[in-house]
DRENTOR-697596 format. One line per field, with one value per residue: residue number from 1; chain; x, y, z of N, C-alpha, C in turn. Coordinates in steps of 0.02 Angstrom, whole numbers, m for minus. Example, Ala and Ser with C-alpha at 12.3 -4.5 7.8 and 13.67 -1.06 7.14 Angstrom:
BEGIN
kolke	[1  2]
rose	[A  A]
n_u	[660  642]
n_v	[m284  m112]
n_w	[390  354]
ca_u	[615  684]
ca_v	[m225  m53]
ca_w	[390  357]
c_u	[660  645]
c_v	[m165  2]
c_w	[390  394]
***
This chain:
BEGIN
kolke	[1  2  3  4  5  6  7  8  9  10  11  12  13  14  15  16  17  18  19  20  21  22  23  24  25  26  27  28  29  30  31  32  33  34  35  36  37  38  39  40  41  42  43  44  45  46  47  48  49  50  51  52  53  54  55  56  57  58  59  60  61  62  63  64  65  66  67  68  69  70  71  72  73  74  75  76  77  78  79  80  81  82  83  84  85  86  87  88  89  90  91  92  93  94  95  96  97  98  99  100  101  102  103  104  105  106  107  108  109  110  111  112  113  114  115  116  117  118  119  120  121  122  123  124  125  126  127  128  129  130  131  132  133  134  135  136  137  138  139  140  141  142  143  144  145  146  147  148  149  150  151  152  153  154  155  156  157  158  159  160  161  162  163  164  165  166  167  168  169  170  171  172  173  174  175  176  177  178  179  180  181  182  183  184  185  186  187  188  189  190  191  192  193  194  195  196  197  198  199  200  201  202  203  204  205  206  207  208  209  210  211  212  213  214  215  216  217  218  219  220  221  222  223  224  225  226  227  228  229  230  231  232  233  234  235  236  237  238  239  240  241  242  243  244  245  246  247  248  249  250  251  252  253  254  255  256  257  258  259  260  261  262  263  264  265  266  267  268  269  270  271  272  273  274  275  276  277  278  279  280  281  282  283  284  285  286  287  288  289  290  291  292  293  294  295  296  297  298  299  300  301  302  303  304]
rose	[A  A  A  A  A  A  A  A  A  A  A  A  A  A  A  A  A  A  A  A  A  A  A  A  A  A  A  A  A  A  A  A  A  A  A  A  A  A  A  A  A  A  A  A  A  A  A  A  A  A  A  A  A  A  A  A  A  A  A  A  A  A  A  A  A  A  A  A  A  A  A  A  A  A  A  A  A  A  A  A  A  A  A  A  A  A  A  A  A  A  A  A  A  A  A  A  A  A  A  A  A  A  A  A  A  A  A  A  A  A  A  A  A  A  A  A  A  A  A  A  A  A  A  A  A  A  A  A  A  A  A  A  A  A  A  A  A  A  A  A  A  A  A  A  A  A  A  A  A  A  A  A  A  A  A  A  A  A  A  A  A  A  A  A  A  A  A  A  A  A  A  A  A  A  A  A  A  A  A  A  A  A  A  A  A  A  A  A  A  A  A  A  A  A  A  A  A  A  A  A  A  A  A  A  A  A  A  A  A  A  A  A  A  A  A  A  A  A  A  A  A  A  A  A  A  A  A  A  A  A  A  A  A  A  A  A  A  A  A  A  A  A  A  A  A  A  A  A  A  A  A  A  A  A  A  A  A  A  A  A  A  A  A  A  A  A  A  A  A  A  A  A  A  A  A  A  A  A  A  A  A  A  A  A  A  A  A  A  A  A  A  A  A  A  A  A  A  A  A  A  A  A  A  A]
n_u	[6191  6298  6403  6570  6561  6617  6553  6396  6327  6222  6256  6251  6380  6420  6495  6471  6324  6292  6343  6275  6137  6146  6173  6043  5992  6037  6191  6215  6098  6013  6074  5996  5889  5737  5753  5690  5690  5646  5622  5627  5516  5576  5656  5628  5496  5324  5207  5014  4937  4835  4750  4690  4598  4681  4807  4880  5046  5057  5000  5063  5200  5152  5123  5246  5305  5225  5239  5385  5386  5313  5348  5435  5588  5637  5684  5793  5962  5998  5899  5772  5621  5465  5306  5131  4981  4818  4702  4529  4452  4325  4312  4260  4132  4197  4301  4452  4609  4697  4855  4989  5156  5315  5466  5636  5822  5955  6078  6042  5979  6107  6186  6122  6116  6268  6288  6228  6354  6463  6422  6379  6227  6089  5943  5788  5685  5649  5581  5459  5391  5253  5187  5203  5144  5007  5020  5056  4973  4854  4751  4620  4602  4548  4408  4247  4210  4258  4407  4600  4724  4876  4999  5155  5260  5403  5570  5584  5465  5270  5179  5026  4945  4817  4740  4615  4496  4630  4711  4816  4756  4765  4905  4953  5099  5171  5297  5350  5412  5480  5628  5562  5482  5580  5659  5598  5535  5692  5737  5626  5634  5777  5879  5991  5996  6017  5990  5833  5811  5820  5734  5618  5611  5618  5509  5392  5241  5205  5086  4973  4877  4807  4690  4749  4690  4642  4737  4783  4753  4837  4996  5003  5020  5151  5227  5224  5282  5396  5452  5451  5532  5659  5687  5677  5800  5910  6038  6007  6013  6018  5958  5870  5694  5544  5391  5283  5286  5328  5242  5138  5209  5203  5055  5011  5069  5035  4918  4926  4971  4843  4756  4808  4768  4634  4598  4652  4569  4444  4448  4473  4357  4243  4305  4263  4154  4087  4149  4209  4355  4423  4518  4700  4849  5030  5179  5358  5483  5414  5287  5335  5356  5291  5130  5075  4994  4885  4821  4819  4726  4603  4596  4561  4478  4431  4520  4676]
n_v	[243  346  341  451  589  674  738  733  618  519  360  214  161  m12  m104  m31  m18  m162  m200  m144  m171  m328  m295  m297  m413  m551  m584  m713  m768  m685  m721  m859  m801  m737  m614  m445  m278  m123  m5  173  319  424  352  312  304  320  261  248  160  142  m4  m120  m277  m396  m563  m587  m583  m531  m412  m369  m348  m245  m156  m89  m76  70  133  172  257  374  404  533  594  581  391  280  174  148  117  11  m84  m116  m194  m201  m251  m170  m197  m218  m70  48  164  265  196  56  m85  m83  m124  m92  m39  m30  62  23  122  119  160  50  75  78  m42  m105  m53  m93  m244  m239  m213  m322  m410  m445  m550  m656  m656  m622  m506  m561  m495  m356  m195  m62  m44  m36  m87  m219  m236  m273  m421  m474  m417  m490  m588  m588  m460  m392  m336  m369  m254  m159  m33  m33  47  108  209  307  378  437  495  604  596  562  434  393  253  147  m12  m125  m282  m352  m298  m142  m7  144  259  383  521  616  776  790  775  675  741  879  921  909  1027  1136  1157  1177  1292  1368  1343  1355  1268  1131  1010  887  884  902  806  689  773  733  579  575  626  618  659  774  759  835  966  1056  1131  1139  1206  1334  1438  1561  1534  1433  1496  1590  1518  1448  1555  1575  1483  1459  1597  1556  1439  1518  1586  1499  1420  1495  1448  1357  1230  1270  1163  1117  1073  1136  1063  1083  1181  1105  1045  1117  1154  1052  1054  1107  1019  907  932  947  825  749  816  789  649  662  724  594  507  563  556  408  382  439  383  253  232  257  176  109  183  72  30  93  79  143  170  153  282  410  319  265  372  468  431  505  402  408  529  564  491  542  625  591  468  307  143  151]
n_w	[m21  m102  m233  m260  m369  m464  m603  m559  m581  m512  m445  m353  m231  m227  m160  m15  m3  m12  109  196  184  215  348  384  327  305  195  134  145  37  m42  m72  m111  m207  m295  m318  m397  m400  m508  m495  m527  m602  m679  m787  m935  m960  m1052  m1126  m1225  m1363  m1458  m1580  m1532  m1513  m1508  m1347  m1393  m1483  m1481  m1361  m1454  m1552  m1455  m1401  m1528  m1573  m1457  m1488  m1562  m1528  m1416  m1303  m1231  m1410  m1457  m1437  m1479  m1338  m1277  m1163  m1197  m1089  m1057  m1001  m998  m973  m985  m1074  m1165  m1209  m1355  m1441  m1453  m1505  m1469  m1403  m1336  m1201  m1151  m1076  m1098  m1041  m1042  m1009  m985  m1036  m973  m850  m797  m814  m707  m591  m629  m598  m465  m392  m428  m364  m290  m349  m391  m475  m493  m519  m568  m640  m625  m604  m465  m442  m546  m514  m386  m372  m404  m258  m170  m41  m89  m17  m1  m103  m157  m261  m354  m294  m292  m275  m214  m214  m139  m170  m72  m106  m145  m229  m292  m304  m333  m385  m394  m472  m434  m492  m481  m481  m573  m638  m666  m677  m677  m587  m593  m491  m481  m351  m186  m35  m26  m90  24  126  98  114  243  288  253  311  446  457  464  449  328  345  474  500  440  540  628  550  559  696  737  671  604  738  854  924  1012  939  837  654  558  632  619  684  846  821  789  893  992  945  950  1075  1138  1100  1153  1288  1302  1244  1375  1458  1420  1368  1290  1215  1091  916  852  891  879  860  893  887  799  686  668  612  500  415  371  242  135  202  147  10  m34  3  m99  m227  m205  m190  m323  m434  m356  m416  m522  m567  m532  m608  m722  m703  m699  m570  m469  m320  m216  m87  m22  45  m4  75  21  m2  48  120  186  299  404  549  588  463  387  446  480  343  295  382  284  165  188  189  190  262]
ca_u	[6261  6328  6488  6590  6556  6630  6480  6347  6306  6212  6282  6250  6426  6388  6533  6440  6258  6284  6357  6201  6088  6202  6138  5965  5971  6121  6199  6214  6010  6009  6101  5950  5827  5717  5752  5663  5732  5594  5645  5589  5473  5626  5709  5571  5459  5270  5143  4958  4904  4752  4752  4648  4594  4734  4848  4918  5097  5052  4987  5143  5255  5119  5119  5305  5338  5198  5263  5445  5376  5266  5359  5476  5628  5654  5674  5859  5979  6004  5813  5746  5565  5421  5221  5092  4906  4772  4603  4497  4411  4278  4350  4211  4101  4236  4317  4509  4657  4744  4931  5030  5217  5375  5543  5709  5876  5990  6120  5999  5968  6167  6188  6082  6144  6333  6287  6249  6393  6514  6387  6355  6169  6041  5871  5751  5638  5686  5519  5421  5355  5176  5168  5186  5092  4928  4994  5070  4917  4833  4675  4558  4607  4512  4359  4209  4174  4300  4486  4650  4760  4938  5032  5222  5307  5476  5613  5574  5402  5232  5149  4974  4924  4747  4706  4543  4511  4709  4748  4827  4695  4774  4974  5011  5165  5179  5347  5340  5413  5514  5654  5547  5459  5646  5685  5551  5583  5765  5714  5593  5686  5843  5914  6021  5957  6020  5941  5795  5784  5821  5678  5576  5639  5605  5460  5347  5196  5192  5032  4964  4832  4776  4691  4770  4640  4635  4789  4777  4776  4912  5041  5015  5057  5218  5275  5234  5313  5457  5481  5474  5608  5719  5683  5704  5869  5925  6103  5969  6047  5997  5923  5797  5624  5471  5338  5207  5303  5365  5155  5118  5253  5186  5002  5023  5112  4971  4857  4939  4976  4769  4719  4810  4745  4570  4600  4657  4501  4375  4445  4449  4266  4203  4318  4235  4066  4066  4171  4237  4396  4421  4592  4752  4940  5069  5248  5413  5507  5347  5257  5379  5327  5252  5034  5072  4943  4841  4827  4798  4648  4555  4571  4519  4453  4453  4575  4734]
ca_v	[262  327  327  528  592  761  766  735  558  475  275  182  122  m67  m112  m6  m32  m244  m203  m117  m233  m390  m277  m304  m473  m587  m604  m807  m785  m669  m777  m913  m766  m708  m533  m403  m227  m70  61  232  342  461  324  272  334  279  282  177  157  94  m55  m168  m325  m463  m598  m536  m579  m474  m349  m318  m314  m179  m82  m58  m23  118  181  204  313  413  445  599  596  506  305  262  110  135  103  m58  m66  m176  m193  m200  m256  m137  m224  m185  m4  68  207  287  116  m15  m119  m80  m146  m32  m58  29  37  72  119  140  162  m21  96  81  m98  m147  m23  m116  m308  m233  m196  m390  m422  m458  m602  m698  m660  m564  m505  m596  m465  m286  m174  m9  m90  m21  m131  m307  m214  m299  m499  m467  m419  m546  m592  m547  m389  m376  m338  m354  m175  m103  m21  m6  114  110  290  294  432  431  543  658  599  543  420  342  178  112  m53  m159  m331  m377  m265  m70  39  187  287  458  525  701  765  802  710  713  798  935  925  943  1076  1176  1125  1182  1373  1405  1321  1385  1200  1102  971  817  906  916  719  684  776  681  507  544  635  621  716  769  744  932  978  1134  1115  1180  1272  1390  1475  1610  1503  1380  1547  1624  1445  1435  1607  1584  1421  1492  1656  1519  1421  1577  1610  1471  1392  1545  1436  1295  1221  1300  1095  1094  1087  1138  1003  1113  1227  1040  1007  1182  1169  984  1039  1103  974  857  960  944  768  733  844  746  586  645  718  524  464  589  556  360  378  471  338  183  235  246  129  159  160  45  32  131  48  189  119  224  324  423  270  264  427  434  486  536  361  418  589  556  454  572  675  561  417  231  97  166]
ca_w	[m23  m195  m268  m269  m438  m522  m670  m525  m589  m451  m439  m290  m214  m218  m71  51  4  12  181  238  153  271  428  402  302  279  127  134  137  10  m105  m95  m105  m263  m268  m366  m397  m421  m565  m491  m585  m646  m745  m841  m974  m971  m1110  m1133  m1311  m1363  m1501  m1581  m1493  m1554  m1465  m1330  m1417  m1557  m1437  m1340  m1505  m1576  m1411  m1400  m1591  m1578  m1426  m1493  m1619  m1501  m1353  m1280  m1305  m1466  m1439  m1472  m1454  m1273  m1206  m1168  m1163  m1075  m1064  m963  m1014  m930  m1004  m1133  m1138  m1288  m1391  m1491  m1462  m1532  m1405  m1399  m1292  m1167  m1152  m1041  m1106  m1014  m1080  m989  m1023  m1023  m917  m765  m792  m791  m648  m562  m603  m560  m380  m350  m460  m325  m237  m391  m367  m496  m476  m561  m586  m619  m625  m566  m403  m448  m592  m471  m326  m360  m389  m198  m115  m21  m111  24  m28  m194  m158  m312  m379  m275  m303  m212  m224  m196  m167  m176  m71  m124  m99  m265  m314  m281  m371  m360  m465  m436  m452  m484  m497  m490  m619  m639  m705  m663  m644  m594  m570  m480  m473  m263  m139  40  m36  m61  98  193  99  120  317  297  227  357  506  472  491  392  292  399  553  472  424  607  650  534  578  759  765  607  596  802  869  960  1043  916  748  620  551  683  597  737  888  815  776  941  1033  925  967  1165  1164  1082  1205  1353  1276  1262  1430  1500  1379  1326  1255  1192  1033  872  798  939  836  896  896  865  728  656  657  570  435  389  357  171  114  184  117  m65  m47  m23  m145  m283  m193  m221  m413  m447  m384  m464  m596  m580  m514  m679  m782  m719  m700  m514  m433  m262  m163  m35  25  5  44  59  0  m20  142  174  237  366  445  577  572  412  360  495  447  263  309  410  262  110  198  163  248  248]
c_u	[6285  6408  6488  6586  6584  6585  6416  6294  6302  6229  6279  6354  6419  6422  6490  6369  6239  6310  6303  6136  6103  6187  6082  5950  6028  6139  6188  6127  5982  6035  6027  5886  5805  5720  5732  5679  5678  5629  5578  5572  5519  5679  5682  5525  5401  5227  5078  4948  4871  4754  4694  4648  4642  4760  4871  4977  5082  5029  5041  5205  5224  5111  5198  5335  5272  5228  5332  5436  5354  5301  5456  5518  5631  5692  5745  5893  5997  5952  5797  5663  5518  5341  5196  5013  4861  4730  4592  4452  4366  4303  4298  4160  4139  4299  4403  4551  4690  4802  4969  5119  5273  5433  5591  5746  5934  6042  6083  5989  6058  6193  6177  6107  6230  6343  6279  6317  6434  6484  6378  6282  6153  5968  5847  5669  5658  5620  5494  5393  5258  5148  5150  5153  5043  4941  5025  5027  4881  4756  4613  4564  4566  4447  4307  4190  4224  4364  4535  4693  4849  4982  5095  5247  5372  5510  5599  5514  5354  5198  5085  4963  4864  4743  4639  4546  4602  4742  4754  4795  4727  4839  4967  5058  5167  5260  5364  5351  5477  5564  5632  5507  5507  5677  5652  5562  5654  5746  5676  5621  5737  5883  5943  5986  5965  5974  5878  5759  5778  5744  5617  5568  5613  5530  5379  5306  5169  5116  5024  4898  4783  4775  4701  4750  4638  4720  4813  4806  4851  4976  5058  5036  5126  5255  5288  5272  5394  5504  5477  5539  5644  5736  5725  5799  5897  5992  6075  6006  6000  5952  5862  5750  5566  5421  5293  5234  5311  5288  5150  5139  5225  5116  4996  5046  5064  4918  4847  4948  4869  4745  4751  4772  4679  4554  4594  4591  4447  4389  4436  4366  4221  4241  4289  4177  4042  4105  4205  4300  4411  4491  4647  4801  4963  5128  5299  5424  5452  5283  5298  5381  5268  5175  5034  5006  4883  4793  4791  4737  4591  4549  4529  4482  4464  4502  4636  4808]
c_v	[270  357  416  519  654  795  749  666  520  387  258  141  40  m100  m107  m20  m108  m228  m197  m164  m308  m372  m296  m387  m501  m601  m684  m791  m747  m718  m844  m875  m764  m650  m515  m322  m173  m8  108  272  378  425  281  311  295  294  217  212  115  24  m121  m237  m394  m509  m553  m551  m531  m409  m314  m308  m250  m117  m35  m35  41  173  214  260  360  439  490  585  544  438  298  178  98  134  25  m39  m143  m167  m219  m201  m240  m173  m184  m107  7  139  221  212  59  m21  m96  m93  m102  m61  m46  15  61  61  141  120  95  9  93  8  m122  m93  m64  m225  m298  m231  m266  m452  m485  m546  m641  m701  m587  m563  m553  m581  m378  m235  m110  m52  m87  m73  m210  m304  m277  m381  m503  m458  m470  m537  m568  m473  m365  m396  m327  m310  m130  m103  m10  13  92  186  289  358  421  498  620  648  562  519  394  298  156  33  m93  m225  m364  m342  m188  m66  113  216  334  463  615  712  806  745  737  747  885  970  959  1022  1159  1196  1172  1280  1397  1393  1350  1347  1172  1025  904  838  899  849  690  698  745  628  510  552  637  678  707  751  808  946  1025  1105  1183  1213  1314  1413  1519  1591  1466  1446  1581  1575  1429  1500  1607  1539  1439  1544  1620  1489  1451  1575  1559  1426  1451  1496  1370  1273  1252  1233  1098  1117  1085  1106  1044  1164  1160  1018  1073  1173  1095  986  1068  1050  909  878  935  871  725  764  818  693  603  661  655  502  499  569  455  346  362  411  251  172  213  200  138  141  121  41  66  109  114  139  174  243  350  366  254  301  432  473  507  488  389  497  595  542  494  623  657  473  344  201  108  120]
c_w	[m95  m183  m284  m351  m452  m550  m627  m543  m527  m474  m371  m285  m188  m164  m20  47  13  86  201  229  202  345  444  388  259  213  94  127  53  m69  m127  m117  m190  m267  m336  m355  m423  m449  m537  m529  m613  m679  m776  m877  m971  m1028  m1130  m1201  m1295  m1449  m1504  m1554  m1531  m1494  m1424  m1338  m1462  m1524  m1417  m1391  m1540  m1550  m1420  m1461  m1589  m1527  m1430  m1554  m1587  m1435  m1341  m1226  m1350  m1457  m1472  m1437  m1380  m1210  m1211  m1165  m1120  m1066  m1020  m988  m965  m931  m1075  m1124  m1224  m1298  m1455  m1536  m1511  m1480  m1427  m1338  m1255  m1134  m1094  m1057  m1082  m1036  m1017  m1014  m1001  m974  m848  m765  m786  m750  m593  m550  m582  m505  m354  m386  m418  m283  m309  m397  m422  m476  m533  m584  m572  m644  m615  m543  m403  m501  m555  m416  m333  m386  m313  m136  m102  m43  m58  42  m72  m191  m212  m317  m337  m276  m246  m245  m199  m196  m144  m170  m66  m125  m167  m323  m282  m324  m351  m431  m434  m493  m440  m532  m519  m541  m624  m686  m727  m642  m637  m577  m558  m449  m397  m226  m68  24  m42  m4  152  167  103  217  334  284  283  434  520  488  426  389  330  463  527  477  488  623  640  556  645  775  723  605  671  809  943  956  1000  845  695  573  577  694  667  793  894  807  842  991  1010  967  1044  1184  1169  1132  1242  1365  1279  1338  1474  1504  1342  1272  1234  1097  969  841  851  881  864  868  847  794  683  609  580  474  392  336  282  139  127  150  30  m82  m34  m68  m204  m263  m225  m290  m441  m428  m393  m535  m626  m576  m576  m747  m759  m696  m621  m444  m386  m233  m80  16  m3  34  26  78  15  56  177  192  292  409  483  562  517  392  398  470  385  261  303  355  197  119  167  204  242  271]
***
């Protein structure tokens, strides 16, 4: 829920979003809770530098003054930053430290403690959720020699983070996500953008008899389905969505969302000399869809 703006400044309206928050999970509980707050990938800057092997106090003051020199846009008084220790990696055979450092801007951080303003209640951890992913997983998760994956569909990106042995190895950040899924949806449908989400929400990625490879078959099943429908509803509402067109319009979009998945791990593969994927959590709105995990699977395998 955000707050009407003029200059198109998104703000969450904090009134209405503690209401909604009180539907699912009472405020009185919330008050005794630990809460932690995840900074999405578009209000954060990332960068790993490499540094010689030191304390790691002297590490994270060396990462973050290198990275305010080094990163786009220029580093001013209104960023905060914080760190993240990858491991050690070799860098033209001498052992060096890999960092990972993130900056945002202190306006997103008191955004953020104003909304529990009103309750007397702050987080006590304000973060990118990929970063605390891996002390959350339940140890018989972390299997020796092998990685897990975390991929974060969110409403205007897609990230993957791999971790191994309890620690992030690995961020991307591709800038794709269900926003442009619905609106892609909305152009070829001819539906408006709430109709659209509806359809998502109810019906995810249908489940249809015809593989969608067989372009041919699947096109000539939409159009017959379609002339029946006329036929039979000629004054059928314009939101009705056809299952099977709903299926069709989905399979790019899975297509593009595995083919980053497997870039990420050829490319972790070739950076750690082999090491394999074992499990993948999906986080963010698109884990909430339906077969979409299912789906994904059958296309890059592993425990989804």
């Amino acid at each position: 829920p955000l707050k009407a703006s003029k200059d198109g400044d998104k703000q969450v309206n904090p009134e209405i979003f503690l209401k909604q928050i009180d539907s699912f999970f009472p405020l009185a509980k919330l008050r005794r809770a630990k809460i932690a707050v995840n900074l999405p990938p578009m209000s954060i800057t990332a960068l790993s530098v490499f540094l010689p092997l030191i304390s790691r106090k002297e590490l994270s003051f060396a990462a973050v003054n290198e990275a305010r020199q080094k990163m786009i846009p220029v580093t001013g008084s209104n960023h905060i930053f914080d760190c993240l220790f990858l491991g050690e990696t070799m860098i033209n055979k001498i052992p060096r430290a890999e960092v990972l450092v993130i900056r945002t801007e202190k306006v997103y951080i008191l955004r953020i403690l104003d909304i529990f303003k009103s309750l007397n209640v702050y987080p006590v951890l304000i973060s990118p959720a990929c970063t605390i992913f891996p002390n959350v997983v339940p140890k018989e998760a972390w299997k020796k020699e092998e990685a897990v994956v975390i991929v974060d569909i969110g409403a205007t990106y897609l990230k993957i983070s791999i971790c191994s042995d309890t620690n992030m190895v690995f961020m991307r950040n591709i800038v794709f996500g269900l926003e442009d899924i619905i609106q892609d949806f909305v152009r070829q449908l001819g539906l408006k953008a709430d109709q659209v989400e509806t359809a998502i929400k109810e019906h995810g990625i249908p489940n249809v008899p015809f593989d969608p490879k067989n372009k041919v078959a699947f096109s000539e099943e939409i159009m017959r389905q379609k002339y029946e429908a006329s036929l039979n509803s000629p004054a059928a509402p314009e939101a009705q969505v056809n299952l099977l067109e709903l299926r069709w319009l989905w399979q790019p979009h899975i297509e593009r969302i595995a083919q980053e998945l497997r870039r990420s791990f050829v490319f972790y593969n070739e950076r750690s000399e082999g090491r394999r994927i074992d499990k993948i959590f999906f986080t963010g709105g698109g884990s909430h869809i339906k077969n979409l995990q299912t789906i994904l699977s059958s296309f890059v395998g592993g425990e989804c």
